[in-house]
C-alpha positions, 0 to 999 in steps of 0.5 A: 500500500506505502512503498517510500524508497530513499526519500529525502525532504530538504527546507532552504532555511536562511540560506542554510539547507536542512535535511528533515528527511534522509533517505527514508524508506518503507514500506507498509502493508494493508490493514497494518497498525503502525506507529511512527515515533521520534523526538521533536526534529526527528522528522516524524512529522516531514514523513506523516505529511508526505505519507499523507500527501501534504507534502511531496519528497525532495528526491526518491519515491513515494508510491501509494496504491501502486500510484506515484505521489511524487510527480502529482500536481496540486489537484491531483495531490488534493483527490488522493487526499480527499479519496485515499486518506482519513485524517485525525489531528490533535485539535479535531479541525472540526468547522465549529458553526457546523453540526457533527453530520455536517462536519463529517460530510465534508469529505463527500461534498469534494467527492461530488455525491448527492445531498441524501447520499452524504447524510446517509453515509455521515449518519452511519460513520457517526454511529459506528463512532457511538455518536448516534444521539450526536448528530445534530450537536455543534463542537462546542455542544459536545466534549474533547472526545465526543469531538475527535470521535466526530474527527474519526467519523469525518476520517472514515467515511470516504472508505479511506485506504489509509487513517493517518492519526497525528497525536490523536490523544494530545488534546484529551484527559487520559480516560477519554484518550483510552477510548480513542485509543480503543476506537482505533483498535476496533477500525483496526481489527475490521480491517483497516490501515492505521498509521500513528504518529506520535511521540508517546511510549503508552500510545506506540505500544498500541500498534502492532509495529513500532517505526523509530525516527532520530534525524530524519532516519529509520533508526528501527522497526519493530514488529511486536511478537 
């Protein structure tokens, strides 16, 4: 599903390059839980945007579903984005005047389908995040993580290949973080794709394989027994 091959990312920075990325490669299979970990500067998050198609490699390749990122034009970028890859961000990036349907819409209306084919379809990612009673609530009708599960939500229901969880806890009480935590469990065990990226032990330990990043290299990769 993700074949990277000896990407490097360089940002001219005052006249200075620096190499966030050094010749990064891997591979990730589908329905695999993986954690990708580092301290700050490690270049974990350089990779979760190019993985993510926020951003493209400096040089070597990235191909996702047989596809190459790296040649891809903006709106060519934006489709597989919208298509391929189910985002969930520390701070929910939920439109704050809109209710949980309407959030987690969003993806369809760029997917081109009908007004009732995009409440159909919100209606049931909501339910399967246990948010049935919710639908109609606006983020700031609803707790941290009532909020991110509605992220979950919005991060399902094109069918993404891929869900792409950065520090999906960061913003929650520990309690609630569990939940999230055992929500991307349950995507995982129907079949999904989860890539983690965060800087925590407790939350890696959750995957079924560990990426470590230090200076914008692989330094291991594990995969729990």
């Amino acid at each position: 599903m993700i074949r990277i091959r000896d990407v490097s990312k360089i940002y001219p920075m005052g006249g200075i390059e620096v190499r966030a990325l050094d010749g990064v490669s891997l591979e990730v299979d589908r329905g695999e839980y993986v954690a990708i970990m580092g301290p700050s500067g490690s270049g974990k998050s350089t990779l979760m945007n190019i993985v993510g198609c926020l951003d493209t490699p400096t040089s070597g390749s990235y191909r996702l579903n047989d596809r190459e990122v790296g040649g891809m034009d903006d709106d060519e970028l934006a489709e597989v984005r919208n298509r391929e890859i189910g985002f969930v961000f520390q701070t929910f990036h939920l439109l704050p005047r809109a209710d949980a349907v309407k959030n987690v819409e969003l993806p369809l209306v760029y997917a081109g389908l009908t007004r009732r084919e995009r409440e159909e379809r919100a209606r049931a990612a909501l339910e399967a995040v246990g948010l049935g009673d919710r639908m109609h609530h606006r983020p700031a009708e609803m707790s941290g993580g009532q909020r991110q599960r509605v992220a979950i939500a919005r991060a399902l229901v094109n069918r993404p290949s891929i869900v792409l969880a950065d520090e999906p806890t960061g913003n929650l009480d520990s309690r609630t973080g569990e939940e999230i935590l055992e929500l991307l469990a349950d995507l995982h065990r129907q079949g999904h794709t989860i890539v983690l990226v965060t800087h925590e032990e407790e939350l890696a330990e959750r995957a079924r394989r560990v990426v470590r990043l230090r200076d914008g290299r692989i330094v291991s990769d594990v995969v729990a027994a």
